[in-house]
C-alpha positions in Angstrom: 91.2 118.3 103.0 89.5 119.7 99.8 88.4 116.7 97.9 86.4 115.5 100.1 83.8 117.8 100.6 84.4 118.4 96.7 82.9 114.8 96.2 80.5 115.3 98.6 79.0 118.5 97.2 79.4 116.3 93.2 77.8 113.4 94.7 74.9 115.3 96.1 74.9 117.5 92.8 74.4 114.1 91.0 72.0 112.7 93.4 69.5 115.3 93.1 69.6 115.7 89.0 68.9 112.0 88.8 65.9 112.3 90.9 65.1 115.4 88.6 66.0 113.9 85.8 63.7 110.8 86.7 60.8 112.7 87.3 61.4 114.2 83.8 61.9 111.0 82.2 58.7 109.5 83.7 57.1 112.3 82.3 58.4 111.7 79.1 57.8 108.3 79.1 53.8 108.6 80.2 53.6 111.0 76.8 55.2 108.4 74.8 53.0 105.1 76.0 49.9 107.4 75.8 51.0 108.5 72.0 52.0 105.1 71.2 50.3 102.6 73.1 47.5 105.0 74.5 45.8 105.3 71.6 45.7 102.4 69.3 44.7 100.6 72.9 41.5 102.8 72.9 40.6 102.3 69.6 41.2 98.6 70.3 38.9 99.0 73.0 35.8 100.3 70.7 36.0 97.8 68.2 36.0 95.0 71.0 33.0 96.9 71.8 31.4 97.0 68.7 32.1 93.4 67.8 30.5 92.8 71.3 27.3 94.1 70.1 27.1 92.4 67.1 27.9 89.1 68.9 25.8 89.6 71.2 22.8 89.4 68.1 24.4 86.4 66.6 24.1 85.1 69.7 20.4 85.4 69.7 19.4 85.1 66.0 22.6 82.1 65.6 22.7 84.4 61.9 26.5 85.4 60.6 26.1 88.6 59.1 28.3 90.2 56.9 28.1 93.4 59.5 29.8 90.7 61.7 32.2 89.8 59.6 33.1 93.6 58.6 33.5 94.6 62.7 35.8 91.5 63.1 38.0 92.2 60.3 38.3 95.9 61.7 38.8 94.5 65.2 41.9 92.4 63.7 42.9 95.5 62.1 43.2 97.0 65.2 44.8 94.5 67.3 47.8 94.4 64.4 48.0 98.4 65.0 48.0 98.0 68.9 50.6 95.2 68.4 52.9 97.3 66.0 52.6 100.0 68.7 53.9 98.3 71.1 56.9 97.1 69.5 57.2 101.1 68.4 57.0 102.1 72.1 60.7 99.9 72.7 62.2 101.4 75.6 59.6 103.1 77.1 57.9 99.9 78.2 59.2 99.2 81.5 59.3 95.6 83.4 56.1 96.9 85.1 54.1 97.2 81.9 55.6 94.4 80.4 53.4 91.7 82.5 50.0 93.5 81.7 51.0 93.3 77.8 51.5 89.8 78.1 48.3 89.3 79.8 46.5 91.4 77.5 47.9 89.5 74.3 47.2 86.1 75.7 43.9 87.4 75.6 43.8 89.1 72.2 45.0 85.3 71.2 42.1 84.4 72.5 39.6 86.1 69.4 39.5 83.6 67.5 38.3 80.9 70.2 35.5 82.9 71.0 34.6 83.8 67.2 34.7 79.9 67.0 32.3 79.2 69.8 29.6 82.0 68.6 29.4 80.8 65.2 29.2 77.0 66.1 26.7 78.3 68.6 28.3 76.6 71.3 28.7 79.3 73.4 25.2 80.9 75.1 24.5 84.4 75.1 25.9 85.6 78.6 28.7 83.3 78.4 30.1 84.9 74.7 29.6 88.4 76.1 31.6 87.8 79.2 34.4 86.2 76.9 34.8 89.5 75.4 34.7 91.5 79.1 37.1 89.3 80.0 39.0 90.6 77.1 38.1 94.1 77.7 39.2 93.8 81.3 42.9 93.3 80.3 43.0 96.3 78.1 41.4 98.4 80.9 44.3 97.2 83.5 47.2 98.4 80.4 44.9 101.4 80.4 45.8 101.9 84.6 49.2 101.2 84.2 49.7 103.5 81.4 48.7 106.4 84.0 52.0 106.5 86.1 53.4 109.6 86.4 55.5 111.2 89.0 53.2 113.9 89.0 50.6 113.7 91.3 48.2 116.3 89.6 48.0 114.5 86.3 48.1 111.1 88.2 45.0 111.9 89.8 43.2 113.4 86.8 44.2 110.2 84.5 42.8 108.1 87.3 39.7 110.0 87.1 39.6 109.8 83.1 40.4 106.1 83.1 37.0 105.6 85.6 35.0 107.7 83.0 36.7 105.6 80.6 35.5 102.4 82.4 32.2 103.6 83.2 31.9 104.4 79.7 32.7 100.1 79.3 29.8 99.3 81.7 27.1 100.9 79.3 28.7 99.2 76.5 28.0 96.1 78.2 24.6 97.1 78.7 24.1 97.7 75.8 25.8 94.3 74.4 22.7 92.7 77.0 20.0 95.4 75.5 20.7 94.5 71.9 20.2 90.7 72.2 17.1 90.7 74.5 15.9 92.7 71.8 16.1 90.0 69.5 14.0 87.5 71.3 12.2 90.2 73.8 13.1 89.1 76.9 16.4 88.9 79.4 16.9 86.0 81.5 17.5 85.9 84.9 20.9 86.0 85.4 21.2 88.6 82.2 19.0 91.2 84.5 21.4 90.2 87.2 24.5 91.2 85.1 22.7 94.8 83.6 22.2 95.4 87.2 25.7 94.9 88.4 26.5 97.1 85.7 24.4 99.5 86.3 25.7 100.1 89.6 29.3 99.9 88.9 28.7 102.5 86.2 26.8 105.1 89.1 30.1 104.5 90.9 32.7 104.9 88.4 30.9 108.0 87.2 30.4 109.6 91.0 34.1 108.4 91.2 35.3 110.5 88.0 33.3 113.7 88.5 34.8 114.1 91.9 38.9 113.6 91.3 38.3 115.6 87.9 39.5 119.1 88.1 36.8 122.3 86.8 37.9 122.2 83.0 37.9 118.5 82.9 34.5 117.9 85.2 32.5 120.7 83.0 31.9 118.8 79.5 31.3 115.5 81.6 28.5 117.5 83.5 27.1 119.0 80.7 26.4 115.9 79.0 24.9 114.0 82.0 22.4 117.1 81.4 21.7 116.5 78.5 18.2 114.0 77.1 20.2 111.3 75.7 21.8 110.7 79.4 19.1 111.8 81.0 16.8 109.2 79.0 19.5 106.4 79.1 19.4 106.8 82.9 15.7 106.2 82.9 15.4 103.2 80.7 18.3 101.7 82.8 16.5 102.1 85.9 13.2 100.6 84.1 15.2 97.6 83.1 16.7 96.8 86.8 12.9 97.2 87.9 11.1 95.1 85.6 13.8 92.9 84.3 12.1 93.7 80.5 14.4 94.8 77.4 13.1 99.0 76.8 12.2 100.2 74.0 14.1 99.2 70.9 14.3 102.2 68.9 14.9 104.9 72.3 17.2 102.6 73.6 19.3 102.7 70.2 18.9 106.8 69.6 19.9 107.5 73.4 22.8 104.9 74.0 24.4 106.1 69.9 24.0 109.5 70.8 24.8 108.6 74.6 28.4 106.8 73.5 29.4 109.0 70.7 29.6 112.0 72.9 31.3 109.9 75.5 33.6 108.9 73.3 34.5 112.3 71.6 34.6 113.9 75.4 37.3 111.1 76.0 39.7 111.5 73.4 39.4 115.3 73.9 39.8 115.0 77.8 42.8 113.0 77.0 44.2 115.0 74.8 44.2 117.9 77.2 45.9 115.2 80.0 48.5 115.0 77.4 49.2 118.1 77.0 49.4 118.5 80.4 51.9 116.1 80.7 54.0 117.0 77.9 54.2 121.0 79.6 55.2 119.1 82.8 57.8 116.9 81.4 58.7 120.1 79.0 58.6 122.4 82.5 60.7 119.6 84.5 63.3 119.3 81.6 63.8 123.7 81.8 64.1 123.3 86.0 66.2 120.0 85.1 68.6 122.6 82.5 68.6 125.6 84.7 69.2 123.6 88.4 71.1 121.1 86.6 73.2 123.6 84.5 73.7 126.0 88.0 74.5 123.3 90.2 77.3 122.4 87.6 78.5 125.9 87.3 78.4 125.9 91.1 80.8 122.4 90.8 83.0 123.9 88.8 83.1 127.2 90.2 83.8 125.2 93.6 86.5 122.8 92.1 88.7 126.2 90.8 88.4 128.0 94.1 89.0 124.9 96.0 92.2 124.1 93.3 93.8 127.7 93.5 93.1 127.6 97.1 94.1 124.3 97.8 97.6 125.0 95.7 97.7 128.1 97.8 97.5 126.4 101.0 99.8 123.8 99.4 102.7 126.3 99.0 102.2 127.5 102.2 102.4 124.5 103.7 105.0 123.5 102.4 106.8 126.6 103.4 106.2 126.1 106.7 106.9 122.0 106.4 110.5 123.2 105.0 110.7 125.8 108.0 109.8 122.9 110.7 112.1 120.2 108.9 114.7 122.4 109.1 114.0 123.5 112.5 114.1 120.3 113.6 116.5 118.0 111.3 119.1 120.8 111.5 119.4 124.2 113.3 117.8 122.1 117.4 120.3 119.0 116.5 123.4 121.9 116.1 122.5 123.7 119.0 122.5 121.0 121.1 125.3 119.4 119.3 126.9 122.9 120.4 125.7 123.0 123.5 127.3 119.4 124.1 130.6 120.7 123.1 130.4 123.3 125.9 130.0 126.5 123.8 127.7 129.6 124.8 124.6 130.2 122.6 122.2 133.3 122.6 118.8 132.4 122.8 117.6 135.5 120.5 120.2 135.1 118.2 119.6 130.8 117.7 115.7 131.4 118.2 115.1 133.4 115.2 111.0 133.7 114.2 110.1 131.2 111.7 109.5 133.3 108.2 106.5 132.3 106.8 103.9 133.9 104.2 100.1 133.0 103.9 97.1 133.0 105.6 96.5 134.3 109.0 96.0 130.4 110.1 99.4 129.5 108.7 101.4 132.5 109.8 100.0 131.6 113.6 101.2 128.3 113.1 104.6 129.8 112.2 104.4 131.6 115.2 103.7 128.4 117.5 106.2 126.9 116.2 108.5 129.8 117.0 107.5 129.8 120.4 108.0 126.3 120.7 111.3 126.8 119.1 112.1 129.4 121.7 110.9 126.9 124.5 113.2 124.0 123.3 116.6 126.3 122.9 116.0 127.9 126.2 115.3 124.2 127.8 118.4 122.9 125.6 120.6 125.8 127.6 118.6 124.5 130.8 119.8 121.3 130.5 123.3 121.5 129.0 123.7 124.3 132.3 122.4 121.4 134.4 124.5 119.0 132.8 128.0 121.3 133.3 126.6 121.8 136.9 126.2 118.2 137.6 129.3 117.2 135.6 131.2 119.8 137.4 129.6 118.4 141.0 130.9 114.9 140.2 134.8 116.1 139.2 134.6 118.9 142.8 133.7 115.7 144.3 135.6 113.0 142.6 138.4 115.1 143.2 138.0 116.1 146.6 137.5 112.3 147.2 140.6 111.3 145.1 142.7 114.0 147.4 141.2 112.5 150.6 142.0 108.6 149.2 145.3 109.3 148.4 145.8 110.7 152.2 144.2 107.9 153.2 146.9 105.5 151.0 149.9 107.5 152.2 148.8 107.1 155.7 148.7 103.3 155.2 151.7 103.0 153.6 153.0 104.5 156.8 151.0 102.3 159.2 152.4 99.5 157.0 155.7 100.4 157.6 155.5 100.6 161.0 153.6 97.8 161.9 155.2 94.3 162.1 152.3 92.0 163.3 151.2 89.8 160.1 147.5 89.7 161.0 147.9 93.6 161.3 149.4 94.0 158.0 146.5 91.6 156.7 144.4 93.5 157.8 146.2 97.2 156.3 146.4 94.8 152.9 142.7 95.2 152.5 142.3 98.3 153.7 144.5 99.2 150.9 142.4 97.3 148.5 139.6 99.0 149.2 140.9 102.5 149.3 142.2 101.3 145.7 138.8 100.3 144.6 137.3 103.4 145.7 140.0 105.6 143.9 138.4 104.0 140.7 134.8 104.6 141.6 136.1 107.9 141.9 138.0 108.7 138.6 134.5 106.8 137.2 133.1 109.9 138.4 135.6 112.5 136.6 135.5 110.2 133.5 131.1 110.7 133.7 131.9 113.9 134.1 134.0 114.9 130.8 137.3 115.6 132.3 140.1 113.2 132.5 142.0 111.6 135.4 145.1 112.9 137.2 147.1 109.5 136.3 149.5 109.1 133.0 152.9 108.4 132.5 155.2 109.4 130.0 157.0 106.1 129.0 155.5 103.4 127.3 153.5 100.7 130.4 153.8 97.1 129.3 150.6 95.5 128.8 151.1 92.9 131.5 151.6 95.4 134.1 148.3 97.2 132.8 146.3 94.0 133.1 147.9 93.1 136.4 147.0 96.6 137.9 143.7 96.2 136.6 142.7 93.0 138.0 143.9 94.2 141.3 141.9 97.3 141.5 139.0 94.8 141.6 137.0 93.1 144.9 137.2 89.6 144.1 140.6 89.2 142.3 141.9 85.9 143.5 139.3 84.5 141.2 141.0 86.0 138.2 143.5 84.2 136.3 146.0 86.1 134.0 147.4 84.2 131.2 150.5 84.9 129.2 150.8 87.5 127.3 153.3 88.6 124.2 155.5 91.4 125.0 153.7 94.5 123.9 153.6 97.9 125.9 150.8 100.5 125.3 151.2 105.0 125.2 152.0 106.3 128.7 149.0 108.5 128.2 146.7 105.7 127.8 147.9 103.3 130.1 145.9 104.5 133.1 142.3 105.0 131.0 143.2 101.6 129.7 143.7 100.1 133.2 140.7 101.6 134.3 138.4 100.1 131.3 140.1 96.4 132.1 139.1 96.8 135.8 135.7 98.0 134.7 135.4 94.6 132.8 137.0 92.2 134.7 134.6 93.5 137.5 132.0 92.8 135.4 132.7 89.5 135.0 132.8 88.6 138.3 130.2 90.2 139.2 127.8 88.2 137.0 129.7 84.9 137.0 129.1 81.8 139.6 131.6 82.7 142.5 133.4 79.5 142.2 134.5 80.0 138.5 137.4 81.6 137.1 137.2 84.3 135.3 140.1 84.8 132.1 142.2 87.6 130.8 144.7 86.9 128.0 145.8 89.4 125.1 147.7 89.1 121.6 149.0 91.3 118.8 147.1 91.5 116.3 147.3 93.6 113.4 145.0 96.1 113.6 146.7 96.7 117.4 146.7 94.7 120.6 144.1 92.6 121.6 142.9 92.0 125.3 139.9 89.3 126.1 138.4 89.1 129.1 135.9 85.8 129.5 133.4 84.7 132.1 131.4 81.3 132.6 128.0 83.3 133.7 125.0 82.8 131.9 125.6 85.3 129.2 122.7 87.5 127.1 120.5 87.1 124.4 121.5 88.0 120.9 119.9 91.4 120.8 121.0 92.3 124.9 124.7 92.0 123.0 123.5 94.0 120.0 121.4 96.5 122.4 125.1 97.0 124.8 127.8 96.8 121.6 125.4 99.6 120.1 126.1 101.6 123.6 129.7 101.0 123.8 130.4 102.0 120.0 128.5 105.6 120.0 127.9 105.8 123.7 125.1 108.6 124.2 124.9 111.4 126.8 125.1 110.1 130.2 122.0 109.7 131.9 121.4 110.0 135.9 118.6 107.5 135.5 119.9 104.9 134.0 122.6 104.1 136.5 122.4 100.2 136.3 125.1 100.7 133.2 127.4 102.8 134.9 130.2 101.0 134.2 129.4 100.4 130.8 129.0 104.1 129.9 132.6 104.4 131.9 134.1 101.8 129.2 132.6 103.9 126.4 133.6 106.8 127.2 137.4 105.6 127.9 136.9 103.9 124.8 135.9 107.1 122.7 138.8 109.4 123.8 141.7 106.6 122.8 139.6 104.9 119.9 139.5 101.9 121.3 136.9 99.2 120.3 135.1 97.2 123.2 132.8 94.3 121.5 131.4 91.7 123.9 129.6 88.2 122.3 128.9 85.2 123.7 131.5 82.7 124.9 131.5 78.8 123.5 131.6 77.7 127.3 128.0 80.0 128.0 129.6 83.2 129.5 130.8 86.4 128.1 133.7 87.5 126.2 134.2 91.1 126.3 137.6 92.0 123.8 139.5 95.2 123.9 141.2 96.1 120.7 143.5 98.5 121.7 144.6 100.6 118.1 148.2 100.1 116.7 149.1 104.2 116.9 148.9 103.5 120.9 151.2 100.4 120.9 154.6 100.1 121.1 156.6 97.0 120.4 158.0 95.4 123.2 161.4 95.6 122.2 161.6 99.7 121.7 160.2 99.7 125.2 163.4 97.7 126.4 165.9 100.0 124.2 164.6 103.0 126.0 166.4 101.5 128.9 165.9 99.8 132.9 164.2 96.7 133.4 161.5 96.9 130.0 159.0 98.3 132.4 157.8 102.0 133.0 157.4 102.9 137.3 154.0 101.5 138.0 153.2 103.0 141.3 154.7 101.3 143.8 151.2 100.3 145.6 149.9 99.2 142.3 152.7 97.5 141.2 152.6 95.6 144.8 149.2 94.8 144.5 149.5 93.8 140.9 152.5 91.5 142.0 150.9 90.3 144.5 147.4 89.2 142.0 149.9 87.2 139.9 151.6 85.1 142.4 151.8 81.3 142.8 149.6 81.4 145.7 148.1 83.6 148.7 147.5 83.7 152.1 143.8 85.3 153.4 143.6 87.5 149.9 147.7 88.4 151.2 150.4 87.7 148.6 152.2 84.5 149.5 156.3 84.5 148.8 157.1 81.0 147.6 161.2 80.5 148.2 163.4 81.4 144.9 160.4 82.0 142.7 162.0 85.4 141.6 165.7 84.0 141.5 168.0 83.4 138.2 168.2 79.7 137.9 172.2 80.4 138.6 171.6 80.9 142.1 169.1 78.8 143.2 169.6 75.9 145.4 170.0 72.6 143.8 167.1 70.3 144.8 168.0 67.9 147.5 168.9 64.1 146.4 166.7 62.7 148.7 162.8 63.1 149.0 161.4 66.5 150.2 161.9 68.1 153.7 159.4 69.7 155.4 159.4 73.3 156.1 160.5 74.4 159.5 158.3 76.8 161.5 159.4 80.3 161.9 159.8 81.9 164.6 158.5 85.7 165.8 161.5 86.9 164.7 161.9 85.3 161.6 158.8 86.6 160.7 159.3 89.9 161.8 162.4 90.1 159.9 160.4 89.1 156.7 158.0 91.5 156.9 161.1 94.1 157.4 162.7 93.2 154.7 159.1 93.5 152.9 158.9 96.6 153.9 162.4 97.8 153.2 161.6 96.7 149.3 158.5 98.6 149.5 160.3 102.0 150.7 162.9 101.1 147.7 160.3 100.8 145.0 158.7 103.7 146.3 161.7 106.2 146.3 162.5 104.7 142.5 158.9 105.8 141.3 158.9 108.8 143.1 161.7 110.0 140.6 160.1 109.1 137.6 156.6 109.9 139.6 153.1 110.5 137.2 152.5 113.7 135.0 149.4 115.1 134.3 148.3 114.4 130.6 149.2 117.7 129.6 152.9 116.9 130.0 153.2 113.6 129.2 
C-alpha cells in the first residue's frame, strides 16, 4: 500500500531532475563547444578569409607571393588548432555535431586542391573564390549547430550573432571580388552578378541580426553602421551594383580594413558576453538543479521514513487484528458451534466478547465490524442450533407418535391374523404387515436424524443371521435378495437393532438402483478386525470419485441437512455407523454393481459358541413378527411374496419319511379344511413364539 506511491513520487522525483539536469548539461555543453570548438572555428574562419583575398590577386596577376604563402601557412596553422580542438572537445560533441565536422573536414581536405589549381592557373578567378565559399560555408553550418541551447533567450541571441557573423562573410566576399577587379580594372559579368547577390544577402543578414539582438547586444552593432567607414562601404557597394565598375582602390581598402576590423572585434566581444550568459545560465540551472534536486530528495527520504514507521505501524496493527480475526474464526466460532452441536447453552455476551485492538481510528473500526459481525454469527449459530433441536425434536414427537400408532397397527394385525382363516385374506394381512414393518423403519430413520436413539435393543447377544434375515425383510422388494451362509457369529444386544436397521438401509439401496430382475447378495465372515457383512448389487455402479465423494460422507458424516434429502439413507447409515464404530466402505463390484461392506468392530461380537453356552436354542427372542418375516425371506420358496412351507424342511433327518422306492407321487389337493387346519396350526406357532418373546420382550438401551 506504501511502496507504491513511494515509487511513484521517486520516479517522478527522478523524472523531473533529468529534465533539469539536461537542460544544465546542455548549457554546459554549449560553453564548452563555444570555448573549445567556438573559437579556433572563428579564427579559422578569418584566415580562410584572408587567404581568400590574396587568392583572389593571384588569381588576377597569376604572381605567387610570399604574402600568399605566409596567409597559407597561417591558415594550416589554424586548421591543425581547429582540428586539435575538436578532439579536446571529446564528449561534448554529440551525434548531431558529428556530421557537420565531417563535412567541414572533407572540406578543409580540400585546401590543398584549390591551392593547386590557383597556382597552375587552372582555376579562373570566380571559380577559386567560390572554392573557398564553399569552404567557408561548412564552417558557418558548425557555427549554427554550435548555437543549441535549451535556453531560448541565448538561443535567439546566438542566432542573431551567427547572422552578423555571416553578414560579416558576405563583405569578405566582396571584398575577395573588389581586390581582384582591382588588379585588372574591371569585373566581369557574372563577378557583378555575384557582388550583387552579396550585397543583398548582407542587407538581409544585417536587418535579420539587428532585430533578434537584445539592447546591449544591438547598441555597438548600431553604432558602428553610424559610423564613415560603414557608411562609406555602403555607398561604394551601391556604386558597384549600379555601374558594375571596381571603386576606388585606396577608399575601398581604408573603409572595408577599418569596416572588418571593428566587425570583427564587436564579434568576439558580443560573443564573449553570449558566453557568459550561458555560463550564468548553466551556473543558475545547476543552483535550481542543487536546491530542487537536493529538496525533492530530502522530501524522498523524509517520505520513505514516515511511510516506513507508518507503514510498520499499520503493520503491527494489522497484524493485531489478523491474529484477533484468525482466532475468531479458526477457533473461538468453530467451539461455539462445536458446543452448540453438543446441545450445551451459550451466552451470547459472554462468547461475543469485543475484539481488543489498539491503533488507528480506521483499524479500531474495523475491530469493531468485526465484533458486530462476531455478535451476528453467535447469535445466528444459537438460531440455528435452536432450529436444529426444534426440528430434531419435531422428527422424534413425530417418529414417535408414528412408531406408537404402527405398533397399534401391528398388534391389531396380529389379531386379524389370528382370526382370519381364508389364505388369500391372510395374503393379503402378510403385506399389510410388510408395510407397516417398512414404515416402522422410515420412522426410527427419523429418531436416528434426529439424535436420539430407537426404542429397540435386547440384552443377549442376536446372531448375525437373524440380524441379516430381519433386515432383508424390513425391505419392499425382498424376494429378490439372496442370503448366503454365514459363519456362526452373534453381535451386542445393544447393537443388534441399529445394526439391522443400517443392513435394511443398504440392501434397499441395492435394489433400488439395480435391474429388477437381478439378485441382489448378502454374505458375511469373521474377520479379524470383527465381523464382516457385504452386501453386492449388479446396477451400474459410480465413478471413482462419486465412491470417494459418499465413503467421505459415511466416515465423518456432517450435520444433517433438510435440503439434501436425496441421501437420506446414507446420512441414516452414518450416523448408526458413528454411535457403534462401525465402518461402511462401498467400491465397485468386479460384475459392474456396488459392494457396500459392513465391518462390524470385534468389542461388539461375540463368538458363536458363548452365545450357545448362555443357554436355549443359540438364538436371542427376535420379535416374533420379525423373526416370522425373517423366516419367511429365507425359505425354499414363496407363494405371492407369502412364505411357502415345503414338507420336512425343518425336521431332524431321524424323523423324516424315507423317500419312496419308486418314482415321485404327485401331491394331492387339499381340501378347505386341510387348509384351514394349516393355517391354524400357523397360527397356533405364531401365538407360541409370541408368548416366548414376550418373556424375554426388548429393553430400552438404558437397561440392556
Amino acid at each position: 500500500m506504501l511502496l507504491l506511491p513511494l515509487l511513484s513520487l521517486s520516479a517522478l522525483w527522478g523524472f523531473v531532475l533529468n529534465l533539469t539536469m539536461s537542460d544544465a548539461r546542455s548549457l554546459l555543453r554549449a560553453n564548452a563547444l563555444y570555448e573549445t570548438i567556438g573559437i579556433t572555428s572563428t579564427d579559422l574562419g578569418l584566415q580562410l578569409q584572408a587567404e581568400r583575398v590574396r587568392s583572389a590577386e593571384a588569381l588576377t596577376t597569376r604572381e605567387l607571393t610570399e604574402v600568399l604563402n605566409g596567409q597559407r601557412a597561417r591558415t594550416d596553422s589554424s586548421v591543425a588548432d581547429f582540428r586539435q580542438a575538436v578532439t579536446d572537445a571529446g564528449g561534448a560533441v554529440g551525434e548531431d555535431l558529428r556530421l557537420t565536422l565531417d563535412t567541414l573536414d572533407s572540406a578543409l581536405d580540400r585546401l590543398d586542391t584549390i591551392r593547386a589549381d590557383i597556382d597552375s592557373g587552372l582555376s579562373s578567378r570566380l571559380a577559386g573564390l567560390n572554392e573557398y565559399n564553399r569552404v567557408l560555408d561548412a564552417l558557418f553550418a558548425l557555427s549554427d549547430h554550435l548555437v543549441s541551447v535549451p535556453d531560448l533567450t541565448i538561443y535567439q541571441q546566438a542566432s542573431s550573432l551567427q547572422a552578423m557573423g555571416m553578414a560579416r562573410e558576405y563583405i569578405a566576399r566582396e571584398h575577395a571580388l573588389v581586390i581582384g577587379a582591382l588588379a585588372d580594372g574591371r569585373l566581369t559579368e557574372p563577378e557583378t552578378a555575384a557582388f550583387t547577390e552579396y550585397a543583398a544577402s548582407r542587407k538581409f543578414l544585417h536587418s535579420r541580426g539587428l532585430a533578434g539582438l537584445d539592447v546591449t547586444l544591438r547598441r555597438p552593432y548600431e553604432q558602428v553602421f553610424a559610423t564613415e567607414p560603414f557608411l562609406g562601404f555602403a555607398t561604394m557597394e551601391s556604386r558597384v551594383i549600379k555601374t558594375g565598375a571596381p571603386p576606388d582602390a585606396d577608399g575601398w581598402r581604408a573603409a572595408v580594413d577599418k569596416l572588418t576590423t571593428r566587425l570583427d572585434d564587436l564579434s568576439t566581444s558580443s560573443s564573449a558576453v553570449l558566453a557568459g550568459r550561458t555560463s550564468e545560465a548553466a551556473t543558475g540551472t545547476v543552483v535550481q538543479i542543487a536546491v530542487a534536486g537536493g529538496a525533492g530528495l530530502i522530501a524522498v527520504l523524509a517520505s520513505i521514513i514516515i511511510s516506513v514507521r507508518f507503514g510498520r505501524r499499520l503493520a503491527g496493527e494489522l497484524a493485531g487484528l489478523r491474529g484477533a480475526a484468525v482466532e475468531l474464526s479458526q477457533q473461538r466460532l468453530p467451539d461455539l458451534v462445536a458446543r452448540l452441536r453438543r446441545g450445551e447453552d451459550v451466552d451470547v455476551r459472554k462468547e461475543a466478547k469485543a475484539i481488543k485492538v489498539s491503533g488507528s481510528a480506521e483499524i479500531t473500526d474495523v475491530a469493531r465490524a468485526f465484533g458486530y459481525v462476531q455478535r451476528t454469527a453467535v447469535t445466528a449459530a444459537i438460531g440455528q442450533a435452536a432450529l436444529r433441536r426444534g426440528v430434531g425434536q419435531v422428527f422424534l414427537n413425530l417418529a414417535r407418535r408414528k412408531q406408537g400408532l404402527l405398533h397399534r397397527q401391528l398388534a391389531l394385525l396380529d389379531g386379524m391374523q389370528r382370526r382370519t382363516h381364508d389364505p388369500d385374506k391372510l395374503e393379503e394381512l402378510f403385506r399389510l404387515d410388510h408395510l407397516t414393518t417398512r414404515m416402522r423403519r422410515h420412522a426410527e430413520s427419523l429418531i436416528v436424524l434426529s439424535g436420539a436413539a430407537p426404542g429397540r435393543a435386547w440384552r443377549k447377544p442376536v446372531p448375525v443371521i437373524d440380524i441379516v434375515r430381519a433386515a432383508v425383510a424390513e425391505v419392499e422388494d425382498y424376494t429378490r435378495v439372496s442370503v448366503e451362509a454365514m459363519p456362526a457369529g452373534a453381535i451386542d444386544g445393544t447393537a443388534a437393532a441399529d445394526l439391522t436397521h443400517l443392513v435394511a438401509e443398504l440392501v434397499e439401496n441395492a435394489t433400488i438402483y439395480s435391474p429388477p430382475d437381478t439378485v441382489v447378495r448378502v454374505r458375511g465372515d469373521m474377520v479379524s478386525n470383527g465381523y464382516a457383512i457385504e452386501v453386492e448389487d449388479k446396477g451400474l455402479g459410480l465413478a471413482a470419485h462419486e465412491y470417494a465423494r459418499l465413503n467421505a460422507l459415511l466416515a465423518a458424516p456432517p450435520e444433517f441437512d433438510l435440503a439434501d434429502s436425496d441421501r437420506l439413507g446414507l446420512f441414516v447409515v452414518a450416523t448408526l455407523a458413528r454411535r457403534h464404530g462401525i465402518n461402511v466402505l462401498l467400491r465397485r463390484s468386479p460384475f459392474g454393481g456396488t459392494v457396500a461392506i459392513v465391518l462390524v468392530p470385534r468389542s461388539s461380537v461375540t463368538e458363536q459358541s458363548a452365545l450357545e453356552a448362555a443357554g436355549g436354542d443359540g438364538r436371542a427372542a427376535l420379535p416374533s413378527r420379525t423373526r416370522r418375516k425373517a423366516l419367511a425371506v429365507v425359505s425354499s420358496g414363496s407363494h405371492a411374496g407369502l412364505p411357502r412351507r415345503v414338507r420336512q424342511a425343518n425336521l431332524v433327518p431321524q424323523l423324516k419319511e424315507a423317500p419312496p422306492e419308486t418314482g415321485p407321487e404327485q401331491p394331492a389337493e387339499r381340501s378347505p379344511d386341510e387348509v384351514r387346519d394349516l393355517f391354524s396350526a400357523f397360527q397356533r406357532g405364531t401365538q407360541r413364539a409370541r408368548e416366548e418373546a414376550s418373556e424375554e420382550g426388548p429393553v430400552n438401551e438404558g437397561d440392556a
